[in-house]
N, C-alpha and C positions, 0 to 999 in steps of 0.2 A: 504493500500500500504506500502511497505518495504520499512524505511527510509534508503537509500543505501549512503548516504553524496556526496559532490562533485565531479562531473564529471571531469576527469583527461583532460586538452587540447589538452596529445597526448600520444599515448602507451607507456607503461612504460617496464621495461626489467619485465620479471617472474620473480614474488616473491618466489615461493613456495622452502620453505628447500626441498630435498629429494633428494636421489641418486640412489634407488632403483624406477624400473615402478612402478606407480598408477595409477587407474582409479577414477575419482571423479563424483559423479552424485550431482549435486547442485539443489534442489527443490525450486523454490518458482514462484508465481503467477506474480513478477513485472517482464518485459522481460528486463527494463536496469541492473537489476541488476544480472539477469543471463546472459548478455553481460558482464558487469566488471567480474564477475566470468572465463570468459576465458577468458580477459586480461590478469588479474593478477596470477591466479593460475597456468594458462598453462606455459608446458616447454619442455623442449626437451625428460624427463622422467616423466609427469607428463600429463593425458589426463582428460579434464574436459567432461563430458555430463549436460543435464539439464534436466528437466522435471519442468510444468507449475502448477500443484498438485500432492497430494498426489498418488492420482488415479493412473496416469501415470506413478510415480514413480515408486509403488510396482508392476507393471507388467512389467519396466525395471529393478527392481531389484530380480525379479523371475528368469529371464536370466540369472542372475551372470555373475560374472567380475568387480562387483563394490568392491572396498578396505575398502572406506568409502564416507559418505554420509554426505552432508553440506543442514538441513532441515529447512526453514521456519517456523514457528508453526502458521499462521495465512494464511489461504488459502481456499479457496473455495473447494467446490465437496466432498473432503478429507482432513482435516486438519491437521497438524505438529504432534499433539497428537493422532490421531486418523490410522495416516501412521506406528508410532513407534511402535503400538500398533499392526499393522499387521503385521510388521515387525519380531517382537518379537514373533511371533505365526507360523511363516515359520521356521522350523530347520534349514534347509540349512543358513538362515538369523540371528539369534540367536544370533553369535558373532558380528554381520556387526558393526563396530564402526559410531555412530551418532554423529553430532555436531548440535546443533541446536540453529537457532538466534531468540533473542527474545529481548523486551526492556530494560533497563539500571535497570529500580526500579518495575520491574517486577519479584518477588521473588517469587510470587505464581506460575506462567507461569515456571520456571526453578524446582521449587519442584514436582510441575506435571509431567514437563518431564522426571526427575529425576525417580519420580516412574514410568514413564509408559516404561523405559528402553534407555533413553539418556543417549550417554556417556559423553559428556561433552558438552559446549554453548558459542558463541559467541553474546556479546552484541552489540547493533545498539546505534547509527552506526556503523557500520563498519570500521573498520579499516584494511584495506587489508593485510599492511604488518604481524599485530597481527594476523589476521586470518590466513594466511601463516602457519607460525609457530604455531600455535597453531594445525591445523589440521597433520602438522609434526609431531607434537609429539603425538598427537593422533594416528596417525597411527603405529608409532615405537613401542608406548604400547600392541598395538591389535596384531602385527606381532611378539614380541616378548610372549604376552598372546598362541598367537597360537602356538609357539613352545613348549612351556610349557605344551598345552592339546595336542599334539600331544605324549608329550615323555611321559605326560601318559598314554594315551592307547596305544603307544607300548609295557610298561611296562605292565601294566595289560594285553594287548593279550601275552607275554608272560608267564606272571604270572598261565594265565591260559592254556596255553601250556603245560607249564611246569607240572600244578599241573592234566591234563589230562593223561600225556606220564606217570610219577610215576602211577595213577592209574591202566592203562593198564600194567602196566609192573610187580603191584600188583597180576593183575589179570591171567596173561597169563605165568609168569613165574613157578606158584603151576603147571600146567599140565606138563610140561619136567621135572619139580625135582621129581616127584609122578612116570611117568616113569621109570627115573635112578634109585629109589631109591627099587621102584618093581622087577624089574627085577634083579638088585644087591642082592637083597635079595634074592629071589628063585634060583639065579645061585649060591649061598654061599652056601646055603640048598640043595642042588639035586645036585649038581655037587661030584663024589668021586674024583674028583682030589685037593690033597690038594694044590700045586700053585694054582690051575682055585679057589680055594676057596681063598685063602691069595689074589691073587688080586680082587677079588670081594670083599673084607673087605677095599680092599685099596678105591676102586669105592665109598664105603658105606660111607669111612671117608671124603674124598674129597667131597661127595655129603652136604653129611650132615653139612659141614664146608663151603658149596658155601651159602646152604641154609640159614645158620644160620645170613653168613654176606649180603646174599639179606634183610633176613627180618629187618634187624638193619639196613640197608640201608635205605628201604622204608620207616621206621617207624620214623626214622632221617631224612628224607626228609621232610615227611608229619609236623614233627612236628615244625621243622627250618623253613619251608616257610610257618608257620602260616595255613596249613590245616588243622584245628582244630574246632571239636563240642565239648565243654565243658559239660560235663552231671554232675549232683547230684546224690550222696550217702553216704549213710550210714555207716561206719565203722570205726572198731576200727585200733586205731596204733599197737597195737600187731598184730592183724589178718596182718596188711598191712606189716609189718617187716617179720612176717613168710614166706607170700606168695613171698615179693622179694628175701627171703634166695633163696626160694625153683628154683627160676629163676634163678637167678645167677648160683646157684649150677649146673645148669642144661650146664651151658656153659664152664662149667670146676670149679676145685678147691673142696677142703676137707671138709667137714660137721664139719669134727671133729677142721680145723683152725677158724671156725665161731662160735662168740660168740655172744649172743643174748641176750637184756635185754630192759622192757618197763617199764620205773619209770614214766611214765600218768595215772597209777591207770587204766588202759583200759580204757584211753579217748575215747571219739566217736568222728566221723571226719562226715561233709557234705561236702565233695567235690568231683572232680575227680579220682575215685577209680584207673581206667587206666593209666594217664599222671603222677598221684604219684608212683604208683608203679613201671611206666617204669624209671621216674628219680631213686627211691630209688635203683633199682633192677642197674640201671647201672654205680652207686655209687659203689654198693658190686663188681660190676665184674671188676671197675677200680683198685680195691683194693685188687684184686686178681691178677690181670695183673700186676700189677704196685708196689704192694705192699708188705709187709713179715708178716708170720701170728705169732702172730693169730690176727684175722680182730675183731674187737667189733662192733658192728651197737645198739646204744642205743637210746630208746625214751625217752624222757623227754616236760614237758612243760616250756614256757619263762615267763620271769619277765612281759613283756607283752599279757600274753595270747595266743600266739601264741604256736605249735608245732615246735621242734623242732629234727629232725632225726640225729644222728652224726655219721657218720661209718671212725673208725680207724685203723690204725695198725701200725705194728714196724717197718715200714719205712721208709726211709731216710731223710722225707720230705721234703718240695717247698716254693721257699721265693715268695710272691706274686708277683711278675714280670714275675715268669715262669710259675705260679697259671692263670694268665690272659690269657698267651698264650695258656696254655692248655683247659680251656673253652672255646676256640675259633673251631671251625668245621675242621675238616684233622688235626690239631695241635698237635703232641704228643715232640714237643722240637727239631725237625727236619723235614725235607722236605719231601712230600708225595713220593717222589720218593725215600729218603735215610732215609730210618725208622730202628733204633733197636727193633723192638718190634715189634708184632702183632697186630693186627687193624684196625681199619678203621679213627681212630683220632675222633669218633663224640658220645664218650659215657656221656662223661662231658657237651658238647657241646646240645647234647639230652635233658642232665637232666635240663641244664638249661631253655631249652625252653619250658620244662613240667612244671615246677615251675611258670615260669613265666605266663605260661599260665592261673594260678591258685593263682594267687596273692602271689607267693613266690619266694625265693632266695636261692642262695648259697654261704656259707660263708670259706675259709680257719680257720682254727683251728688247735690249740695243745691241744691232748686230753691228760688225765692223767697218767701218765705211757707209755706214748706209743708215737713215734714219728711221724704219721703222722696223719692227720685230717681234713676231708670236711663233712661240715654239714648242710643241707638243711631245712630252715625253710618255715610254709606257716600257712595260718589262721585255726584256728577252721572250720568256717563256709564259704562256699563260696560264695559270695556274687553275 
């Protein structure tokens, strides 16, 4: 029997803190003391229930509506530990905050419950007013717990919204560009009227300039929101410096302003052949955009074994205050809607998410001769 202490001579006002409804279900086998339990607990925002074991409990707490749960551990049919235990195995139940009473130098009985998924305990006797407050505060933790898992899965359902809609938009956007850029082309070709041609070349440039800022779009999405599979290879920093010329080059700017140089002896790299060369590659074209030639892009190794890529040129350069702002995504030193320059603001922004992805960074630098400098370092090996 549950040692419940001295019977009160005559009802007392509700103890229970709270201001928000609760519903309370109180378990235990002794019936006086699921009587004091709606003495003391109940109140104008506060509704107690009971149940006599465990048994009863858990098919009143299969219903739902219960907040929290004030359990006996010493009970017939189904016991204190053996109730939490079901409890814990119903999803819907999972969070239910437990309190649970047990004896004073009873440490075993409270580490048991502890593991079997109590959240916290009251010791016997009883003390109403302490239990009061006690199960208040128990509750304020769970309801503020629950707001907590709620704003994560709305976060993550949009996370994955988000990273659904880029894919389709991956996907469905190549058939209308492949269209325009078909028939742009054949209306250039077969057409003898030289306007119907000059505006088809205009078709041709617009297209291929939507294109070019979808694909940096989606591929700066993917890679800022962390939708990323990290793969191993092979290769060297020469190979990986030429291939980003050959990109860069491809989105404007002179072969002949690009200077090229690998002082790693043709180191070999195991990492991310893709997420290095899109950072490398969007280094050179920031440095086309933004920069004056001639651009240097040189490899070299670090004092601690690492790679390091440095691409420069004779430009005005950036005091790290405006270095920070422009690694930031949309950022080129002004508002996306009042830009001097061409862009989309997420080439810097890109590269660093590539890097990072791949256990590296990017650093501000003055290179030799030359006034501006961003140099991206990352390990040998990927680990």
């Amino acid at each position: 029997m549950t040692d419940f202490g001295k019977a009160p001579e005559t009802k007392v006002a509700p103890q229970f803190v709270a201001t928000d409804y609760a519903r309370i279900l109180v378990v235990d086998d002794d019936p006086i003391l699921r009587e004091f339990a709606g003495v003391y607990l109940s109140s104008p925002t506060i509704e107690v229930e009971v149940a006599e074991d465990g048994r009863v409990a858990l098919e009143r707490l299969k219903q739902g509506g219960i907040d929290i749960a004030l359990v006996d551990l010493e009970m017939p049919i189904m016991d204190g530990f053996e109730l939490i235990a079901a409890v814990r195995a119903e999803p819907s139940l999972e969070n239910l905050p437990i309190v649970v009473i047990t004896g004073r130098e009873d440490m075993e009985a409270i580490d048991r419950a502890y593991g079997t998924g109590a959240t916290s305990f009251a010791i016997k006797p009883l003390n109403w007013r302490l239990v009061s407050h006690q199960l208040s505060y128990v509750l304020r933790n769970s309801r503020a717990d629950a707001k907590q898992r709620q704003g994560r899965r709305l976060a993550e359902q949009a996370d994955g919204l988000k990273t659904n809609i880029l894919r389709l938009m991956r996907h469905e956007f190549n058939t209308p560009f492949n269209v325009i850029l078909g028939f742009g082309r054949l209306i250039e070709r077969h057409s003898d009227n030289a306007a119907i041609q000059g505006h088809a070349r205009q078709i041709l440039m617009a297209a291929e300039k939507f294109r070019r800022m979808h694909d940096q779009l989606m591929e700066s999405a993917r890679i800022l929101s962390g939708d990323i599979e990290v793969t191993k290879k092979v290769f060297s920093v020469a190979d990986l410096i030429k291939a980003a010329a050959r990109e860069a080059l491809r989105a404007g700017g002179k072969s002949t302003d690009l200077k090229l140089a690998d002082r790693t002896g043709n180191c070999e790299i195991t990492g991310d052949y893709d997420l290095l060369l899109t950072a490398l590659r969007n280094l050179i074209e920031n440095a086309f955009t933004h920069g004056q030639a001639p651009i240097h892009v040189i490899g070299q190794r670090t004092a601690t074994g690492r790679v390091a890529i440095r691409v420069c040129d004779a430009g005005q350069g950036m005091d790290q205050t405006s270095f920070a702002l422009a690694i930031q995504a949309f950022k080129q030193g002004h508002s996306a809607l009042h830009r001097t320059e061409d862009g989309l603001g997420l080439g810097l922004a890109t590269a660093v998410g590539s890097l990072k992805a791949v256990g590296g960074e990017i650093h501000l630098v003055s290179g030799e001769n030359v006034g501006f400098g961003i140099e991206m370092e990352f390990p040998l090996e990927l680990d």
